[in-house]
DSSP file (Angstrom, degrees, kcal/mol; ACC not computed):
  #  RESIDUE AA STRUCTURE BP1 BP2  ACC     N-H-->O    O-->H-N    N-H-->O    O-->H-N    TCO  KAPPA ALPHA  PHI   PSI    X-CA   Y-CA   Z-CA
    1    1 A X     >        0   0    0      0, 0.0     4,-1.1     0, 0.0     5,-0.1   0.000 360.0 360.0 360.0 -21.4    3.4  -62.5   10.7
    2    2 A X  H  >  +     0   0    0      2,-0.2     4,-0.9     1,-0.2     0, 0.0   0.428 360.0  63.7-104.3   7.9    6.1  -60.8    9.2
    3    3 A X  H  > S+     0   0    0      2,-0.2     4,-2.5     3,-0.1     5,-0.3   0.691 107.3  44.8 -78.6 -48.3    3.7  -60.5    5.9
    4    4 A X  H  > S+     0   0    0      2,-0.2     4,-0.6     1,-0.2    -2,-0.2   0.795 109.0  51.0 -75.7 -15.3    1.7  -58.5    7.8
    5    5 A X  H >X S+     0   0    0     -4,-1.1     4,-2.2     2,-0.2     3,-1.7   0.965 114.6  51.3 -65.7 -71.5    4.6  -56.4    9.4
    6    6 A X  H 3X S+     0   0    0     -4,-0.9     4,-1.3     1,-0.3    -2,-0.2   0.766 111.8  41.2 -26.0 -72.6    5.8  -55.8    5.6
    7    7 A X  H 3X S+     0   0    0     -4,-2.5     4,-3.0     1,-0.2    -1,-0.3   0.659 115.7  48.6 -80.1 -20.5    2.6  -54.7    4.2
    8    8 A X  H <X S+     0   0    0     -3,-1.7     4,-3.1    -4,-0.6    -2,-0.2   0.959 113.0  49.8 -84.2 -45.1    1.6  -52.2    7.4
    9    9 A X  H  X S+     0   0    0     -4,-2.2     4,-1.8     2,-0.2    -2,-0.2   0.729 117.7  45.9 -79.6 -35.9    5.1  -50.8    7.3
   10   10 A X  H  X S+     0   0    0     -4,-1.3     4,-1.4    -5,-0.3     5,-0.6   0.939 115.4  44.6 -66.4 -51.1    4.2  -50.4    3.2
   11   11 A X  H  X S+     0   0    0     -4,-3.0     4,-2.1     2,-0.2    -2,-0.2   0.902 107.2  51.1 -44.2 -55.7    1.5  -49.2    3.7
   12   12 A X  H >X S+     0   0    0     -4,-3.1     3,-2.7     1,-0.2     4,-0.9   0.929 113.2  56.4 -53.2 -72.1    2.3  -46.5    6.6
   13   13 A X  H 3X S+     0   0    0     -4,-1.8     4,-1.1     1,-0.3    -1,-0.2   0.586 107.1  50.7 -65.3  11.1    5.1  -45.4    4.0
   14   14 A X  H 3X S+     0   0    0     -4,-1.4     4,-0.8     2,-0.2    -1,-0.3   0.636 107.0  46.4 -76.1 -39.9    2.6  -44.9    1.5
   15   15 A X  H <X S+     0   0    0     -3,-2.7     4,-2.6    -4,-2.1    -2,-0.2   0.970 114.4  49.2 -73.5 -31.6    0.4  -43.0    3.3
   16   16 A X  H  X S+     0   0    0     -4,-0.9     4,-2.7     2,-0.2     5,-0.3   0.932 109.1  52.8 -92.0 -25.1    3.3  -40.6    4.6
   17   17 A X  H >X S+     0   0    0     -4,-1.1     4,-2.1    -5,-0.3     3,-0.5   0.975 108.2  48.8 -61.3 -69.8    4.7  -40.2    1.3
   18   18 A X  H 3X S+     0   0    0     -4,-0.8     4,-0.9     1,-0.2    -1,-0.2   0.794 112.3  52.2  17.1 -74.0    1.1  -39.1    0.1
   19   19 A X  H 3X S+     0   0    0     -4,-2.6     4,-1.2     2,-0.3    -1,-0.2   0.671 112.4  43.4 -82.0 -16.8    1.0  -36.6    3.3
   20   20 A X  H << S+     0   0    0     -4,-2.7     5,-0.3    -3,-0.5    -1,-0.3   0.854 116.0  47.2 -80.3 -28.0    4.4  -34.9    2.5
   21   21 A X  H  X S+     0   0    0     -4,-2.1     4,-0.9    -5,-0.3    -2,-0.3   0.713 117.3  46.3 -90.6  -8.9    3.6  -34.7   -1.2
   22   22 A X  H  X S+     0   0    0     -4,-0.9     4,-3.5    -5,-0.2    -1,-0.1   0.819 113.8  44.8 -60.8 -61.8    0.2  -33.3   -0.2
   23   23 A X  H  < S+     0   0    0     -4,-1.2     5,-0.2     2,-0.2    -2,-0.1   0.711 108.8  53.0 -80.6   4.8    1.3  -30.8    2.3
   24   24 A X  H >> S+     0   0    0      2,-0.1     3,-5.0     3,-0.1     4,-2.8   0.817 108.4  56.4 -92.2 -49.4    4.4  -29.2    0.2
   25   25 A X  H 3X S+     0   0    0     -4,-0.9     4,-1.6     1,-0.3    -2,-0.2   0.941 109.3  42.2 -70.5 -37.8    2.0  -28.7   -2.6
   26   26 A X  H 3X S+     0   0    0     -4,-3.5     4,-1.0     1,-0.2    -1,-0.3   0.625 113.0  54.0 -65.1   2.3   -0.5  -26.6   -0.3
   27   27 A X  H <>>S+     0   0    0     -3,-5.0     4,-1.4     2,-0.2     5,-0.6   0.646 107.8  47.1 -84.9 -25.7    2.3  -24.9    1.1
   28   28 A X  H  X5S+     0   0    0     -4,-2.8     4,-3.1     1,-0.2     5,-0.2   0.906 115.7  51.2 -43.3 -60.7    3.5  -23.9   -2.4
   29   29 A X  H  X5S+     0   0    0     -4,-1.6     4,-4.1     2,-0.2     5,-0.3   0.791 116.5  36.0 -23.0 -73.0   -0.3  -22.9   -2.9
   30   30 A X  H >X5S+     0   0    0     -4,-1.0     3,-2.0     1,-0.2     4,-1.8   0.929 111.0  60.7 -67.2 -67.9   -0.6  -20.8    0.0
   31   31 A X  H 3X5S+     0   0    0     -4,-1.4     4,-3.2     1,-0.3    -2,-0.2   0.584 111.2  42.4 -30.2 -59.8    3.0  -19.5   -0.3
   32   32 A X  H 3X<S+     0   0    0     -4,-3.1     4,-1.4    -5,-0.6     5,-0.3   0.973 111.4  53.9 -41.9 -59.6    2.0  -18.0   -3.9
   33   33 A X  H <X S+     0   0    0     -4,-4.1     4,-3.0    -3,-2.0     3,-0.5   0.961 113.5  46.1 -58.9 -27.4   -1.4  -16.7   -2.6
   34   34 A X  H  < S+     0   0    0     -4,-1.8    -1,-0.2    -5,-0.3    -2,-0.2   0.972 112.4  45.4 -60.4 -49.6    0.7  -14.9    0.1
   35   35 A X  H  < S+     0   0    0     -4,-3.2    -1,-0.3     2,-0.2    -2,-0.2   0.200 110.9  55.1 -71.4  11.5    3.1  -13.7   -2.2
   36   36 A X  H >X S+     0   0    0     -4,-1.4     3,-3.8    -3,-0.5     4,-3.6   0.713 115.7  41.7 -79.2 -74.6   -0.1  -12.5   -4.7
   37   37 A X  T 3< S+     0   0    0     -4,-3.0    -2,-0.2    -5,-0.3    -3,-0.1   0.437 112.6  46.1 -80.2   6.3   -1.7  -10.4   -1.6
   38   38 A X  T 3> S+     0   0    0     -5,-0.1     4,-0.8     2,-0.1    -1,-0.3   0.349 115.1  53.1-110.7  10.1    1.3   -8.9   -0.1
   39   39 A X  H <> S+     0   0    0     -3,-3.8     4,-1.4     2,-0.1    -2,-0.2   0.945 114.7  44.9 -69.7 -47.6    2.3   -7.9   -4.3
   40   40 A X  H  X S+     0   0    0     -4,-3.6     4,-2.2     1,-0.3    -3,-0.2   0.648 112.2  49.9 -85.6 -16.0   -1.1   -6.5   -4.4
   41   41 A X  H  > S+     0   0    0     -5,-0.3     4,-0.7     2,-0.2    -1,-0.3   0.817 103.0  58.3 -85.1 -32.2   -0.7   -4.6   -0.9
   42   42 A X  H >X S+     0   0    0     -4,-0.8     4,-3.1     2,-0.2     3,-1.9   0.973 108.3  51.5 -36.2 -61.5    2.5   -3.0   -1.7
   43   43 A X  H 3X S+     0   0    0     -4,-1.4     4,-2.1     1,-0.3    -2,-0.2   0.816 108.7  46.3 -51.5 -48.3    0.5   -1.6   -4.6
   44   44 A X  H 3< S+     0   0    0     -4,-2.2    -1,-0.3     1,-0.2    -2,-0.2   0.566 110.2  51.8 -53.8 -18.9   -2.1   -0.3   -2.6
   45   45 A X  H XX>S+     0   0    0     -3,-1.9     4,-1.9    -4,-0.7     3,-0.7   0.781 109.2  58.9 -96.6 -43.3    0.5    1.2   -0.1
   46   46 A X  H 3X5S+     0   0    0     -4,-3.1     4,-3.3    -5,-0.3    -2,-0.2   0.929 109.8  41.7 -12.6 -70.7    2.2    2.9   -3.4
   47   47 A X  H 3<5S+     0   0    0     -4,-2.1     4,-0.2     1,-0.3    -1,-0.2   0.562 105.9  54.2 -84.8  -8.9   -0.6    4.5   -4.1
   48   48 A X  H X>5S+     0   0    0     -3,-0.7     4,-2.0    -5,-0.2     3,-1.2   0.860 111.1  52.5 -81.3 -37.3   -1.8    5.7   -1.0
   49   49 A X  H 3X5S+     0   0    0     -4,-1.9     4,-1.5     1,-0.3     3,-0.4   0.966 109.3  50.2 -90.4 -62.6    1.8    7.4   -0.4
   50   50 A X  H 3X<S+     0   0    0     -4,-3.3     4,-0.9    -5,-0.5    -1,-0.3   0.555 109.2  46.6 -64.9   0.6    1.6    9.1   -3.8
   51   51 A X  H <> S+     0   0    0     -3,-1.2     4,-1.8    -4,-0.2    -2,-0.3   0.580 112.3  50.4-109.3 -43.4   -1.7   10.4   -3.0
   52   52 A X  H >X S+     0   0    0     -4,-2.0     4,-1.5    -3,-0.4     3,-0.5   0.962 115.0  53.0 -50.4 -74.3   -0.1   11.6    0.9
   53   53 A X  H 3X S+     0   0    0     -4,-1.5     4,-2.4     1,-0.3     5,-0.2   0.784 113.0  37.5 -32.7 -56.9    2.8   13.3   -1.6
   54   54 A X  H 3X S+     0   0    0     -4,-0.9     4,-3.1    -5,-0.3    -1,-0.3   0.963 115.6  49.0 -64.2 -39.1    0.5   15.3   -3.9
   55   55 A X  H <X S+     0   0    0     -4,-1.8     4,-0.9    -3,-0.5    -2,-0.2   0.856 116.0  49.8 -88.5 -13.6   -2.1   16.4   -1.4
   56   56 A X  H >X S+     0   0    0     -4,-1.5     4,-1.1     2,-0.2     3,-0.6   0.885 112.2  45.0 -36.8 -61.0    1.2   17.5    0.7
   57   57 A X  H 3X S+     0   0    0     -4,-2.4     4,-2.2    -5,-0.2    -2,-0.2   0.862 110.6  53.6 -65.4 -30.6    2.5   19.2   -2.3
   58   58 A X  H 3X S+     0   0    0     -4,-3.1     4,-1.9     1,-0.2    -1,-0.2   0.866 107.1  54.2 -71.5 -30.3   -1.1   20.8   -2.9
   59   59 A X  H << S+     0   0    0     -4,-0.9     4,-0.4    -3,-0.6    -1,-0.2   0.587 109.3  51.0 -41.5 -38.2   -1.0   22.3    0.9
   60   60 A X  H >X S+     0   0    0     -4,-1.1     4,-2.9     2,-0.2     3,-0.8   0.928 108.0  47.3 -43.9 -57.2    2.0   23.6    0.0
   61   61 A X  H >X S+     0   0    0     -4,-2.2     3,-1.2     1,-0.3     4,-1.1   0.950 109.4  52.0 -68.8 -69.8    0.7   25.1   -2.9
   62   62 A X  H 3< S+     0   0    0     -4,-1.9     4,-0.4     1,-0.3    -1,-0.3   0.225 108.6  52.9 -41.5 -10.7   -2.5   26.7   -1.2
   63   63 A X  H <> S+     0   0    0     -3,-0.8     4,-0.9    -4,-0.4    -1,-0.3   0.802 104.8  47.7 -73.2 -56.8   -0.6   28.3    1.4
   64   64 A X  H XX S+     0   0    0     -4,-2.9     3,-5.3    -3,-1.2     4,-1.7   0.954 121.3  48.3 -60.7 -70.7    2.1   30.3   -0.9
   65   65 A X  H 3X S+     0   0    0     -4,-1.1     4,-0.9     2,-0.2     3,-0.4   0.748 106.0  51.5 -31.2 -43.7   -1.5   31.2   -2.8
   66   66 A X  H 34 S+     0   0    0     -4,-0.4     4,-0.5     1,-0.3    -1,-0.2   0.596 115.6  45.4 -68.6  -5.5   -3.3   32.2    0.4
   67   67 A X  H <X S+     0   0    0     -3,-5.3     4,-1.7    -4,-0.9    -1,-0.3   0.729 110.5  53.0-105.5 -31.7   -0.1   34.5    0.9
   68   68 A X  H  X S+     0   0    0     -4,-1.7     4,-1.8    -3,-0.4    -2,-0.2   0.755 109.0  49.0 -57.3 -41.3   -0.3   35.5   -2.4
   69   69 A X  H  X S+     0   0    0     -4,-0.9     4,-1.8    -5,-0.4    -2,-0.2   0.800 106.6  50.7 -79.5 -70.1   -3.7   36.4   -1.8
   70   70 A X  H >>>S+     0   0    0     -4,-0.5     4,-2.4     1,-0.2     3,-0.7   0.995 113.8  49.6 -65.9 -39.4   -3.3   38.5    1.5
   71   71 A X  H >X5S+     0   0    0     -4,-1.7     4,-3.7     2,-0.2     3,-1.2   0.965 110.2  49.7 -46.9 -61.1   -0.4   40.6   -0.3
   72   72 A X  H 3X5S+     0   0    0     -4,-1.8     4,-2.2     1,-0.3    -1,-0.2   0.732 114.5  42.4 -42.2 -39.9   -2.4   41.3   -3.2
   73   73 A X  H <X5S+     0   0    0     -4,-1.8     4,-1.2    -3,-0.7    -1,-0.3   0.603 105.4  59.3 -90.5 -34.1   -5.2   42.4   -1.3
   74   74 A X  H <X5S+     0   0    0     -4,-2.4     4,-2.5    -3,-1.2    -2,-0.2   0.741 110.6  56.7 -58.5 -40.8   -2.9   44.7    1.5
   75   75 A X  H >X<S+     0   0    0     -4,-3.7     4,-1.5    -5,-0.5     3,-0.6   0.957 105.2  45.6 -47.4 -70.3   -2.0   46.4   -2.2
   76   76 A X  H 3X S+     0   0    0     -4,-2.2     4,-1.9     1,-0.3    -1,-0.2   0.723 109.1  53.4 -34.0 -43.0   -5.4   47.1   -2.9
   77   77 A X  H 3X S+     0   0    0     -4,-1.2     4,-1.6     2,-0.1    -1,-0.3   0.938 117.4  38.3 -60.2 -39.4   -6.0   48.4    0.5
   78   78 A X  H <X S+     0   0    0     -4,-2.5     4,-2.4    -3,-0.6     5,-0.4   0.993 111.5  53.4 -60.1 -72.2   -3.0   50.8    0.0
   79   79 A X  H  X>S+     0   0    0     -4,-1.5     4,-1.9     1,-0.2     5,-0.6   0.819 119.9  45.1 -34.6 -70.5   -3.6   51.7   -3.8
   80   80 A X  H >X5S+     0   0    0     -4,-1.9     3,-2.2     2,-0.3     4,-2.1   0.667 108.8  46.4  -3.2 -97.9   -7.2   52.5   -2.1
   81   81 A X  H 3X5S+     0   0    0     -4,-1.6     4,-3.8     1,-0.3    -1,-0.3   0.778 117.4  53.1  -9.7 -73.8   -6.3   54.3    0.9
   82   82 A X  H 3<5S+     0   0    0     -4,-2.4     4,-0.3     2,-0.2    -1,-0.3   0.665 108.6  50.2 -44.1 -29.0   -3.9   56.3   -1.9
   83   83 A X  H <X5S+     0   0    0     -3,-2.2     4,-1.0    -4,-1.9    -2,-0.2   0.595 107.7  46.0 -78.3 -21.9   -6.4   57.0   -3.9
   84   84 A X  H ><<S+     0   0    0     -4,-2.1     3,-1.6    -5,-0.6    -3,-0.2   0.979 110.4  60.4 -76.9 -59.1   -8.8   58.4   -1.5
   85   85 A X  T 3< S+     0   0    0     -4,-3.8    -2,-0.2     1,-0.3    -1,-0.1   0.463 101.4  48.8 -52.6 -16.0   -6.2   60.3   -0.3
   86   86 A X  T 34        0   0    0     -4,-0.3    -1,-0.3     1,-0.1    -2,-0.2   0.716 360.0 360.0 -89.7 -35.1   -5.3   62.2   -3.6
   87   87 A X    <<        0   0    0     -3,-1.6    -2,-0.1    -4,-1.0    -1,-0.1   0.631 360.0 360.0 -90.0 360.0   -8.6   63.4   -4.5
């Protein structure tokens, strides 16, 4: 009896040894793929934020122009307005 104790008691710690060296290497596994897809999501949030920053900066820009724009055009009216008035 105590053969058969021996060998179930070998056995189990074969098998658990197995299922620890099994399940650290698939955490490693996943652990990588996680740290893969949150590399590659960073990037993605990078580049979405530099794309918020320019089209911010470009709003900028297209206002001071649209202001540029009405002044230039208030001249004209004047110059206009002066020139009708002279002849």
């Amino acid at each position: 009896m105590s053969e058969t104790l021996i060998a179930a008691f070998l056995s189990a710690a074969v098998t658990l040894t197995v299922s620890l060296i099994t399940n650290h290497a698939q955490s490693e596994k996943s652990r990588a793929l996680i740290e893969y897809q949150v590399g590659e999501l960073k990037k993605q949030v990078e580049k979405h934020n530099n794309i918020i920053e320019r089209t911010y900066k470009l709003e900028e820009l297209t206002a001071v122009q649209t202001e540029q724009i009405k002044v230039a055009n208030h001249r004209i009216e004047d110059l206009e307005k002066w020139k009708g008035s002279t002849q």
